[in-house]
PyMOL Python script that loads the backbone (N, CA, C, O; Angstrom):
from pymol import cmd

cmd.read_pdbstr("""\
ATOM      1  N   UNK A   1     230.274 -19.489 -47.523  1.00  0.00           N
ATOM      2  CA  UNK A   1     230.006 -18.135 -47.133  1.00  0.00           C
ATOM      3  C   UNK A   1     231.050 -17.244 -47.809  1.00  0.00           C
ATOM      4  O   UNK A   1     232.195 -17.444 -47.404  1.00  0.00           O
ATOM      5  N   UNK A   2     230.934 -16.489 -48.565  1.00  0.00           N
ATOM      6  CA  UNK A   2     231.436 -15.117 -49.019  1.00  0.00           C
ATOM      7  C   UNK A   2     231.338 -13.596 -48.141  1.00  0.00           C
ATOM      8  O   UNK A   2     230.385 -13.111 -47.531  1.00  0.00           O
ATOM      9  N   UNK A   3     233.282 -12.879 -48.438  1.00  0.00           N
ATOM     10  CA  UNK A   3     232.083 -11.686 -47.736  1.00  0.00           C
ATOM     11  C   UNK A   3     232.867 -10.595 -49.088  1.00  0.00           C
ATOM     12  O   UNK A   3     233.703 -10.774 -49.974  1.00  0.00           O
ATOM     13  N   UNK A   4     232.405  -9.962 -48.818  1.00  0.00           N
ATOM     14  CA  UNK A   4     232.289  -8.773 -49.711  1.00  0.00           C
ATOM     15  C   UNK A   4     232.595  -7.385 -49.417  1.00  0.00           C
ATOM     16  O   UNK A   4     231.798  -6.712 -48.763  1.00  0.00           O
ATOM     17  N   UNK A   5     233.934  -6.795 -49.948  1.00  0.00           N
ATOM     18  CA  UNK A   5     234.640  -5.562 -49.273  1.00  0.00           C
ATOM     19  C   UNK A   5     233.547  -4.507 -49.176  1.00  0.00           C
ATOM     20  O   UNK A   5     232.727  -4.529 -50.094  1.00  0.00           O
ATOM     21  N   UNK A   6     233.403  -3.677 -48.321  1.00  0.00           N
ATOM     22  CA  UNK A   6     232.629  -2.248 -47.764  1.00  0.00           C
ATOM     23  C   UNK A   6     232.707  -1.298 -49.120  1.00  0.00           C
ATOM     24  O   UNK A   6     233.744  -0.836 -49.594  1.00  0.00           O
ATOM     25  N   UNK A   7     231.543  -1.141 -49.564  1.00  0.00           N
ATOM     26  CA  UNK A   7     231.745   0.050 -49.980  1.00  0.00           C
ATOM     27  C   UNK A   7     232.329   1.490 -49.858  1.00  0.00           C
ATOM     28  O   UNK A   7     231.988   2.154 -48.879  1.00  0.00           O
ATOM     29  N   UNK A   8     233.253   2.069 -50.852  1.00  0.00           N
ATOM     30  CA  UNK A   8     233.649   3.616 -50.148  1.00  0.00           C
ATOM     31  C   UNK A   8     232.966   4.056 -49.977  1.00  0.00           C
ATOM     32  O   UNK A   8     231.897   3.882 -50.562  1.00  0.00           O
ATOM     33  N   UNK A   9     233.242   5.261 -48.680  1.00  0.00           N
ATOM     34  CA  UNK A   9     232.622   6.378 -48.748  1.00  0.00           C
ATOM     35  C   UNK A   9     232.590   7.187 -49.736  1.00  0.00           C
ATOM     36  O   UNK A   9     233.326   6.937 -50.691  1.00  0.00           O
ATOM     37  N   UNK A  10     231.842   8.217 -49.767  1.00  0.00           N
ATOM     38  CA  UNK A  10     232.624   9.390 -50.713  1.00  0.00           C
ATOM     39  C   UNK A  10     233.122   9.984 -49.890  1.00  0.00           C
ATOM     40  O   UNK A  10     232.859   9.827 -48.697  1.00  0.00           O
ATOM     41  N   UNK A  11     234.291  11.129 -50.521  1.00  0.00           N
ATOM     42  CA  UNK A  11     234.686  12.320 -49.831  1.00  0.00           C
ATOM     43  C   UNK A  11     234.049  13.119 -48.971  1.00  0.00           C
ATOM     44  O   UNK A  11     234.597  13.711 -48.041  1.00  0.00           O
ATOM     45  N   UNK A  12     232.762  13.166 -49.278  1.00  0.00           N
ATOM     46  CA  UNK A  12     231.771  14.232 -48.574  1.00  0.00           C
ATOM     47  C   UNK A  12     231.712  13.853 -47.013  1.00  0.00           C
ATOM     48  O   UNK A  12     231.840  14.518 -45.985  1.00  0.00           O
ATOM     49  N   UNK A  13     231.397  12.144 -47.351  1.00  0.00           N
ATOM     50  CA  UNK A  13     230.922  11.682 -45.700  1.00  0.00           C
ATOM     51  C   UNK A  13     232.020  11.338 -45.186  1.00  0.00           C
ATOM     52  O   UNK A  13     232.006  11.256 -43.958  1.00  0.00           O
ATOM     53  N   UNK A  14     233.413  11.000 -45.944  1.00  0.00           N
ATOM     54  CA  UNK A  14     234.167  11.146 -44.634  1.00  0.00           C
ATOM     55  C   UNK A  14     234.807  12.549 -44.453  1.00  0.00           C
ATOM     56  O   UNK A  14     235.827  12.519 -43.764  1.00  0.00           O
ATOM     57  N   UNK A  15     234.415  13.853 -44.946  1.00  0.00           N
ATOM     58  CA  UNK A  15     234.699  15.106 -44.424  1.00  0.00           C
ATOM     59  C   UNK A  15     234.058  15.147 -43.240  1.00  0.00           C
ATOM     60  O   UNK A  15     234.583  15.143 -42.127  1.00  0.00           O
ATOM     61  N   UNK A  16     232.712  15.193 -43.551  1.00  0.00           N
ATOM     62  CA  UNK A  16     231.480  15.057 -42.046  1.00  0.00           C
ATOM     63  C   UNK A  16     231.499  14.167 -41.050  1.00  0.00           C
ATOM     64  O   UNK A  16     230.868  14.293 -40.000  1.00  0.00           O
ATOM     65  N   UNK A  17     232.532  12.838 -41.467  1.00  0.00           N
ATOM     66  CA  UNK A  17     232.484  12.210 -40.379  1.00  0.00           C
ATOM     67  C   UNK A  17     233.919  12.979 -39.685  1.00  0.00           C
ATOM     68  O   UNK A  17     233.707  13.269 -38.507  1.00  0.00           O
ATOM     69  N   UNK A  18     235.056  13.293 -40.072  1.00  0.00           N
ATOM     70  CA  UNK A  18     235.964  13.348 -39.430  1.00  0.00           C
ATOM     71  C   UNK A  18     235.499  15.453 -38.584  1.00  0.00           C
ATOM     72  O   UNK A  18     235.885  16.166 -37.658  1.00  0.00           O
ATOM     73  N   UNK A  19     234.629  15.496 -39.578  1.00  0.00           N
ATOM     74  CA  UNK A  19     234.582  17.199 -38.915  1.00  0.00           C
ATOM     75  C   UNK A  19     233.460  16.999 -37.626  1.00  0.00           C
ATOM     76  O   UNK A  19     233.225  17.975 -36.913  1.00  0.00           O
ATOM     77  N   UNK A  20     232.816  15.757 -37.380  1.00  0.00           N
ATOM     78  CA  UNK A  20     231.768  15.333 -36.331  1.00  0.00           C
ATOM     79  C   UNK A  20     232.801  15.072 -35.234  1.00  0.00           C
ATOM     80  O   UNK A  20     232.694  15.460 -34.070  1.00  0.00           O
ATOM     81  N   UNK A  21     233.679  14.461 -35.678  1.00  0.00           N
ATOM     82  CA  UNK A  21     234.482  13.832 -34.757  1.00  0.00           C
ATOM     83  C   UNK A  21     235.542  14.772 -33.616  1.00  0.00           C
ATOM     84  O   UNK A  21     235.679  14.813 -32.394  1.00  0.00           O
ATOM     85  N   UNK A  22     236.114  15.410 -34.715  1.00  0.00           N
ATOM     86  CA  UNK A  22     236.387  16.890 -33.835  1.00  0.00           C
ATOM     87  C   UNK A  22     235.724  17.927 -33.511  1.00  0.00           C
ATOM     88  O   UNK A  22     236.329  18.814 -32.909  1.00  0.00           O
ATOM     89  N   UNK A  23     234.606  18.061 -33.757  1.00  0.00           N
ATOM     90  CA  UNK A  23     233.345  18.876 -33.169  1.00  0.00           C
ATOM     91  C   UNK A  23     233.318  17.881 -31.449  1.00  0.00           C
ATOM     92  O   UNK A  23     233.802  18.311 -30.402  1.00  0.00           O
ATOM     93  N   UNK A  24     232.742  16.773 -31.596  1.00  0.00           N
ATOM     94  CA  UNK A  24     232.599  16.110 -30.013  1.00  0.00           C
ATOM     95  C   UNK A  24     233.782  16.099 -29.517  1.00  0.00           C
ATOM     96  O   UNK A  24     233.658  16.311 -28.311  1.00  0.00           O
ATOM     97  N   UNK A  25     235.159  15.931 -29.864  1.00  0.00           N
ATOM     98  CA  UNK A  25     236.117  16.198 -29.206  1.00  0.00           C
ATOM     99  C   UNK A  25     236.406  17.414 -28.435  1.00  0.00           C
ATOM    100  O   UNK A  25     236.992  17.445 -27.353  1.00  0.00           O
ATOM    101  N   UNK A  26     235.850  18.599 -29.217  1.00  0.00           N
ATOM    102  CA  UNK A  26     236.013  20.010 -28.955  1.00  0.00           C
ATOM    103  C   UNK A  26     234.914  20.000 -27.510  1.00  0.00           C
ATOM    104  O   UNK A  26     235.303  20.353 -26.397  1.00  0.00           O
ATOM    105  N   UNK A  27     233.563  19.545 -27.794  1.00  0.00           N
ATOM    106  CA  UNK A  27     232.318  19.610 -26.562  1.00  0.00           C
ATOM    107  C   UNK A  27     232.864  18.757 -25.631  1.00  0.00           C
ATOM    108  O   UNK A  27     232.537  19.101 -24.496  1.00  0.00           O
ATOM    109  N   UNK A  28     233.510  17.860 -25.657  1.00  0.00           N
ATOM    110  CA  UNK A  28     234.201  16.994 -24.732  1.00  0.00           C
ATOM    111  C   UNK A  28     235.097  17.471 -23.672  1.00  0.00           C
ATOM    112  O   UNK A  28     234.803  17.238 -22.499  1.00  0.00           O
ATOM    113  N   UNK A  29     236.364  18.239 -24.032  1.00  0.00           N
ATOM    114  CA  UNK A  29     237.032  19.332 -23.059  1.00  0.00           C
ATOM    115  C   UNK A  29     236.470  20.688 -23.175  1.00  0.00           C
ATOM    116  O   UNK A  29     237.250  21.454 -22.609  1.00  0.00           O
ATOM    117  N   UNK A  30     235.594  21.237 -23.595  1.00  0.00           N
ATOM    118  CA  UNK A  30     234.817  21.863 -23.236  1.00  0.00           C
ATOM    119  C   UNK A  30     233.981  21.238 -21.909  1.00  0.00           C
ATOM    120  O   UNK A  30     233.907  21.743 -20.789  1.00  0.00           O
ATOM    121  N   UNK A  31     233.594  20.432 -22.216  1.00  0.00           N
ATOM    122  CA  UNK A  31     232.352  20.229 -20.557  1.00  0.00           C
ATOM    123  C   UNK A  31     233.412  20.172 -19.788  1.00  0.00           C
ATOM    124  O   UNK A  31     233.350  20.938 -18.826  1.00  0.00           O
ATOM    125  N   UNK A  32     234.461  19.471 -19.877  1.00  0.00           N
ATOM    126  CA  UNK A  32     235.203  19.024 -18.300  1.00  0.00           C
ATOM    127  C   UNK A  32     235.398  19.537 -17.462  1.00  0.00           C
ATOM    128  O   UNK A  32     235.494  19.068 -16.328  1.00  0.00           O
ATOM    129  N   UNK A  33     235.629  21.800 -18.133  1.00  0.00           N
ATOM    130  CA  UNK A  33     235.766  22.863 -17.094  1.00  0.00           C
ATOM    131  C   UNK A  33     237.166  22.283 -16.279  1.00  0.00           C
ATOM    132  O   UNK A  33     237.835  21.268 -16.469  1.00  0.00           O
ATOM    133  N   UNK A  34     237.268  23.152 -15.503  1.00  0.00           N
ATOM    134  CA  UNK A  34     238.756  23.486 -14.783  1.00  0.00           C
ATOM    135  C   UNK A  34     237.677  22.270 -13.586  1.00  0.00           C
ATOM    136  O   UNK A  34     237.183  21.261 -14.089  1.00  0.00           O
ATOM    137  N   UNK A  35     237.483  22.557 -12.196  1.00  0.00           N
ATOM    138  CA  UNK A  35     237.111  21.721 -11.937  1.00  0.00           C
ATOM    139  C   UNK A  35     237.838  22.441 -10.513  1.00  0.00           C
ATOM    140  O   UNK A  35     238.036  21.762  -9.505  1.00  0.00           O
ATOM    141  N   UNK A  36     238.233  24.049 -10.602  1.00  0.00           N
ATOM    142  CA  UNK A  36     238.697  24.551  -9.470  1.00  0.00           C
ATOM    143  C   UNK A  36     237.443  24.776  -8.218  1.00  0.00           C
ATOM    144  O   UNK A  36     237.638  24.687  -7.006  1.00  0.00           O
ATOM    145  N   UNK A  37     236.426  25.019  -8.749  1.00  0.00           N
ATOM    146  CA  UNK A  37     235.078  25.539  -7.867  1.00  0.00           C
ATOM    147  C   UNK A  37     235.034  26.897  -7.422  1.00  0.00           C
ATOM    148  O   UNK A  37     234.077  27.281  -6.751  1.00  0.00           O
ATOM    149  N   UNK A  38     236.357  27.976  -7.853  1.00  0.00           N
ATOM    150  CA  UNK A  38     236.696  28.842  -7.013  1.00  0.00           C
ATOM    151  C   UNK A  38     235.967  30.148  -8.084  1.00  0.00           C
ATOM    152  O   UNK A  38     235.492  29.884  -9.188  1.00  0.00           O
ATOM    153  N   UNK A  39     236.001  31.426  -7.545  1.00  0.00           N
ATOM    154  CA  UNK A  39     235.540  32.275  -8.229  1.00  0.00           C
ATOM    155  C   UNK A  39     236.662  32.957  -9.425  1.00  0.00           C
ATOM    156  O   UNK A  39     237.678  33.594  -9.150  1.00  0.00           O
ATOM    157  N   UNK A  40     236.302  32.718 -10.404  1.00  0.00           N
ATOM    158  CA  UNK A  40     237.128  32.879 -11.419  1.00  0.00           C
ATOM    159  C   UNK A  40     237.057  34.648 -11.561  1.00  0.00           C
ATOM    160  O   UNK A  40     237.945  35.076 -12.299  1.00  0.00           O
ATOM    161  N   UNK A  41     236.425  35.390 -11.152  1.00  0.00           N
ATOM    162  CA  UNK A  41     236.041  36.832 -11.205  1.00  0.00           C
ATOM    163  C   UNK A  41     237.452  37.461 -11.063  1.00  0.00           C
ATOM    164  O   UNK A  41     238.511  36.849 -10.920  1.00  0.00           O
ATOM    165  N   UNK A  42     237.244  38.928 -11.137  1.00  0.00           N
ATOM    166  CA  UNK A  42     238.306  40.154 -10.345  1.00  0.00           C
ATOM    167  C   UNK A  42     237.923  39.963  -9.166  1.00  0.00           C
ATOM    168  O   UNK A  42     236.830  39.443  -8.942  1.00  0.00           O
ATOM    169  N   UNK A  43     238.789  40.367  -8.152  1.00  0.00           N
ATOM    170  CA  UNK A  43     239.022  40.203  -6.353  1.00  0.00           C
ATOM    171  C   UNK A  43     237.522  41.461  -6.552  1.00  0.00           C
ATOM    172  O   UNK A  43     236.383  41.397  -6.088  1.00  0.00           O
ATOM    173  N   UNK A  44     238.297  42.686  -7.580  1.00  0.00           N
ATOM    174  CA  UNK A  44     237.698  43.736  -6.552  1.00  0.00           C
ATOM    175  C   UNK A  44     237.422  44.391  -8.155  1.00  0.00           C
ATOM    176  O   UNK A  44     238.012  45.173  -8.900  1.00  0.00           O
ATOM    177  N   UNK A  45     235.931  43.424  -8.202  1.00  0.00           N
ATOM    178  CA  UNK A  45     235.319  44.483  -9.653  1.00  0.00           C
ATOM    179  C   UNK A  45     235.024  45.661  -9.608  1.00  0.00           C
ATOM    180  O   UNK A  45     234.948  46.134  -8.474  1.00  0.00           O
ATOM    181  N   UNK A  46     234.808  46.382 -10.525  1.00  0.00           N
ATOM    182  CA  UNK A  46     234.942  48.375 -11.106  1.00  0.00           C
ATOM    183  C   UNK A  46     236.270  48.730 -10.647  1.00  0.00           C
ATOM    184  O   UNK A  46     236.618  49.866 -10.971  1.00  0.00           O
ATOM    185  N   UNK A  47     237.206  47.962  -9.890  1.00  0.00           N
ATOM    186  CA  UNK A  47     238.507  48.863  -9.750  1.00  0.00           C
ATOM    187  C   UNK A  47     239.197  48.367 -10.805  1.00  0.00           C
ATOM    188  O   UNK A  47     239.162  47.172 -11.098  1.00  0.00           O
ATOM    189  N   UNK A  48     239.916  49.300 -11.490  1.00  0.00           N
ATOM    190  CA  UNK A  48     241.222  49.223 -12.105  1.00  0.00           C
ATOM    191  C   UNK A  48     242.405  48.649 -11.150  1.00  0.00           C
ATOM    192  O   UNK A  48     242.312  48.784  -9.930  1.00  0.00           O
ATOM    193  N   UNK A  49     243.774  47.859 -11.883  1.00  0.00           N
ATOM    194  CA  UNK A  49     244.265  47.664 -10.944  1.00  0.00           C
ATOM    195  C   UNK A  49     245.393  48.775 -11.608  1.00  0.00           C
ATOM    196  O   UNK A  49     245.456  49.052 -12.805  1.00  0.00           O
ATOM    197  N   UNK A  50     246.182  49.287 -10.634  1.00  0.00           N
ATOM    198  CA  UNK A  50     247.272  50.512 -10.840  1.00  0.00           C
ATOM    199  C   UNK A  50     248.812  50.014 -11.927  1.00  0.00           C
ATOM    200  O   UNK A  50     249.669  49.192 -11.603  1.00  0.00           O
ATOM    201  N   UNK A  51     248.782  50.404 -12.554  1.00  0.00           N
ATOM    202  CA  UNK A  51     249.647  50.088 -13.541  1.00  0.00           C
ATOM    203  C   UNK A  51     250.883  50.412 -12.953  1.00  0.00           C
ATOM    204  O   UNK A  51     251.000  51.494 -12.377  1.00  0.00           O
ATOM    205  N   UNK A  52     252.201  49.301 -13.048  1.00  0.00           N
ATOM    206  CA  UNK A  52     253.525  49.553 -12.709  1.00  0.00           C
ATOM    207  C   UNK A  52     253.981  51.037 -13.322  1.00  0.00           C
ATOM    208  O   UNK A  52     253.389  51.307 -14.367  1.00  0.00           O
ATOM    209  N   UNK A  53     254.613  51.712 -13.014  1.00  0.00           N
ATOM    210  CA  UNK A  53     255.512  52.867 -13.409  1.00  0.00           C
ATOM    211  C   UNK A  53     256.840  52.631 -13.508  1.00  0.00           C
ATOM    212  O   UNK A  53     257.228  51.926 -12.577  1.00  0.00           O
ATOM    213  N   UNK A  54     258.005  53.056 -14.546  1.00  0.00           N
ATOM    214  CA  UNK A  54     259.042  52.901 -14.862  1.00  0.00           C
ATOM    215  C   UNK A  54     259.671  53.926 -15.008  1.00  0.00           C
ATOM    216  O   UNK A  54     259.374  54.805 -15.817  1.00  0.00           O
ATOM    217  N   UNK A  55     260.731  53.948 -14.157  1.00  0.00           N
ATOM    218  CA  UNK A  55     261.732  55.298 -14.269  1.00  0.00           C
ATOM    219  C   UNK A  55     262.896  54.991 -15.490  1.00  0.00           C
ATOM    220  O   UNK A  55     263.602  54.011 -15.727  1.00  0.00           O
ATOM    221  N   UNK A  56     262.719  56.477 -16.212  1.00  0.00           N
ATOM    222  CA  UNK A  56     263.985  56.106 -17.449  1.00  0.00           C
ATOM    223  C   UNK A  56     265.166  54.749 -17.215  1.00  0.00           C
ATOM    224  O   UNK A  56     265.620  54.692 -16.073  1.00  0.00           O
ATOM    225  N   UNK A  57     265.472  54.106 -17.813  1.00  0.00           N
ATOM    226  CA  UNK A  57     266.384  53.195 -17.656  1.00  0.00           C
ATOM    227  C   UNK A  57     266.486  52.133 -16.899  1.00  0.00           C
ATOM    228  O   UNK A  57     267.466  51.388 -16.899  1.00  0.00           O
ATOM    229  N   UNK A  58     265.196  51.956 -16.009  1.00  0.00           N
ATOM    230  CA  UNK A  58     264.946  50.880 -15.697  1.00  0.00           C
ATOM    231  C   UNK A  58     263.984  50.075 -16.530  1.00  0.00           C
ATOM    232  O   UNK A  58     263.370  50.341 -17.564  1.00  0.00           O
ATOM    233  N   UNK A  59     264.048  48.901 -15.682  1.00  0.00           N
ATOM    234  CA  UNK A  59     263.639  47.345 -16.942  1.00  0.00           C
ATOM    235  C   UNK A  59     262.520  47.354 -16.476  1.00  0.00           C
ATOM    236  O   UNK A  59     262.408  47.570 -15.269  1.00  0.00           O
ATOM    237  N   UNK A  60     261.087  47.073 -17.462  1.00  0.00           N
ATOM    238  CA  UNK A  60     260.131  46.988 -16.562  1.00  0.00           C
ATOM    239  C   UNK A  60     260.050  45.573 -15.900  1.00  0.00           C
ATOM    240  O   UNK A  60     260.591  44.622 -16.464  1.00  0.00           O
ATOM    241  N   UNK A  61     259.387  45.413 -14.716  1.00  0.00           N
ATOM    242  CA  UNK A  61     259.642  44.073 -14.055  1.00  0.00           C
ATOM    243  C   UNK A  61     257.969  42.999 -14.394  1.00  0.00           C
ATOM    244  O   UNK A  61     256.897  43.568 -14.190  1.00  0.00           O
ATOM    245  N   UNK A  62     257.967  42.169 -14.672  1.00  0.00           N
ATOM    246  CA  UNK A  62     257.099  41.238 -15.483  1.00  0.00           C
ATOM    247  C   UNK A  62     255.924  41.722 -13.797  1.00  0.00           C
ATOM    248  O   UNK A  62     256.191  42.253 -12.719  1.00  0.00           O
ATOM    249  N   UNK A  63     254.591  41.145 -14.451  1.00  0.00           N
ATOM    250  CA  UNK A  63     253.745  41.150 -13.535  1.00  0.00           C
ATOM    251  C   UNK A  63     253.123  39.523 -13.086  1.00  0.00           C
ATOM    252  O   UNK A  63     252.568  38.836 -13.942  1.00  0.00           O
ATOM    253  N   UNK A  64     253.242  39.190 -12.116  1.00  0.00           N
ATOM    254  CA  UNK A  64     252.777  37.852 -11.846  1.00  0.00           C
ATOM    255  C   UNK A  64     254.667  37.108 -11.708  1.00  0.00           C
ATOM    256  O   UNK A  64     255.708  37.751 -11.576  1.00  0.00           O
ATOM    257  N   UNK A  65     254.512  35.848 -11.788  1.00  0.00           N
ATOM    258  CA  UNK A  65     255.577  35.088 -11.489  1.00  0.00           C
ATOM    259  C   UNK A  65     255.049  33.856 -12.413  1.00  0.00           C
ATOM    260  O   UNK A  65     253.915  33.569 -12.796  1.00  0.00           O
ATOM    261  N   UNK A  66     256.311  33.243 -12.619  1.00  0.00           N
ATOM    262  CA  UNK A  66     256.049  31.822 -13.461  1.00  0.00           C
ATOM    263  C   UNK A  66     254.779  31.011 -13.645  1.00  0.00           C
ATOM    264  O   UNK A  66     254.397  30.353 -12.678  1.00  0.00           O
ATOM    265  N   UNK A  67     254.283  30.991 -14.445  1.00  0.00           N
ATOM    266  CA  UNK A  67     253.196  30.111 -14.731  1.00  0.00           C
ATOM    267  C   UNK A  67     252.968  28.846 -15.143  1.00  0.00           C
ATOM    268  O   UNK A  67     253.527  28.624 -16.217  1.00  0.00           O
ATOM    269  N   UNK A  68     252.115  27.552 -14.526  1.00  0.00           N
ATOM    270  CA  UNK A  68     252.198  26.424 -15.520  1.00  0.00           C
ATOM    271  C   UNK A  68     251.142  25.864 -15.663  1.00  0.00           C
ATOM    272  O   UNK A  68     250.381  25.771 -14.700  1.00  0.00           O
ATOM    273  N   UNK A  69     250.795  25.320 -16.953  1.00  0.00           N
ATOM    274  CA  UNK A  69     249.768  24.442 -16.986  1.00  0.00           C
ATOM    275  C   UNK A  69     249.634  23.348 -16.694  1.00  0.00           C
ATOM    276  O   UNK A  69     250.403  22.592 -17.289  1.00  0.00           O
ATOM    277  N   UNK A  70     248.536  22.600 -15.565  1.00  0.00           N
ATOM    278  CA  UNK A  70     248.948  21.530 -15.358  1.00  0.00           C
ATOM    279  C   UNK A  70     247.396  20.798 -15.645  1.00  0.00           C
ATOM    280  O   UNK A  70     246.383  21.347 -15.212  1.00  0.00           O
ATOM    281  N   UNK A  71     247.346  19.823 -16.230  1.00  0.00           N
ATOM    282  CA  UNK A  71     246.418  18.789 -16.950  1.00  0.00           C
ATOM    283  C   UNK A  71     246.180  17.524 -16.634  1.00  0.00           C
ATOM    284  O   UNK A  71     247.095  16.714 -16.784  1.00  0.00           O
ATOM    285  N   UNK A  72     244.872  17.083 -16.118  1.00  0.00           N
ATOM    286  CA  UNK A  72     244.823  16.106 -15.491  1.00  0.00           C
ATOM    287  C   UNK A  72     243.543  15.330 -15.660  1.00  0.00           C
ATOM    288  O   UNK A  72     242.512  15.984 -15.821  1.00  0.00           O
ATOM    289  N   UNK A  73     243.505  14.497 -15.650  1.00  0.00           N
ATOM    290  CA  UNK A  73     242.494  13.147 -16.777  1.00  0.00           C
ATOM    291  C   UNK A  73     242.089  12.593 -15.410  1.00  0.00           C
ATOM    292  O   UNK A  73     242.981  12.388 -14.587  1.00  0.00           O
ATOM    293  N   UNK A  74     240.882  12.348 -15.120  1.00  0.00           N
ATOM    294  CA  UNK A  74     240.019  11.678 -13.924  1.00  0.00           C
ATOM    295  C   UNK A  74     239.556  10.007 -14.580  1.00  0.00           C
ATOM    296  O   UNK A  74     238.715   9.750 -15.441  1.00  0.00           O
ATOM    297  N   UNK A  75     240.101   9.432 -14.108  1.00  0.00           N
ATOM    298  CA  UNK A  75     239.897   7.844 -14.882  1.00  0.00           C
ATOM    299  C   UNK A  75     238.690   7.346 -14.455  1.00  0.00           C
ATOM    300  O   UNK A  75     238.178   6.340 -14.947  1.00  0.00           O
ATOM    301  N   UNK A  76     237.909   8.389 -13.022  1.00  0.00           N
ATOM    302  CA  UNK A  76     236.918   7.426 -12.998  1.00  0.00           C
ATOM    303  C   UNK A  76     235.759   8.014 -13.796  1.00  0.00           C
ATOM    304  O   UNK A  76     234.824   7.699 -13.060  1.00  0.00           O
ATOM    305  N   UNK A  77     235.158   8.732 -14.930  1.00  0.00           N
ATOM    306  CA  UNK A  77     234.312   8.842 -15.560  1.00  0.00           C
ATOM    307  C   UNK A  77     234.292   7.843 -16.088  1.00  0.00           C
ATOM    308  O   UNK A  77     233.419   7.602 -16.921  1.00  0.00           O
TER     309      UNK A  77
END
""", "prot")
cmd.dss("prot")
cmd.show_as("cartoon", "prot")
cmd.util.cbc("prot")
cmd.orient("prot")
């Protein structure tokens, strides 16, 4: 029995294979969604919310508080 090395690809098909590959990667965390259930909306749509005001020489003060991302892989799919 003989075996006989694989033919190359060309360039072309492994562009398309590797640009397939990160295309389904991309639809992949795409579907997973956050997975909060909660309403992602404004509290209180058509209102504006009121913009901080700053008196000369003061610092403006950040809006919100520390943020983090946190990422999490469900093993049972």
């Amino acid at each position: 029995m003989t075996f006989t090395s694989r033919p190359q690809k060309s360039p072309t098909v492994q562009r398309l294979q590797q640009a397939g590959l990160s295309l389904s990667l991309a639809l992949l965390l795409t579907a997973c969604g956050s997975g909060s259930g909660g309403n992602d909306g404004p509290a209180n749509p058509g209102t504006n919310p009121e913009t901080p005001t700053v008196e000369p020489g003061d610092k403006p003060q950040a809006l919100g508080g520390k943020k983090a991302l946190v990422v999490t892989i469900d093993p049972a799919l």
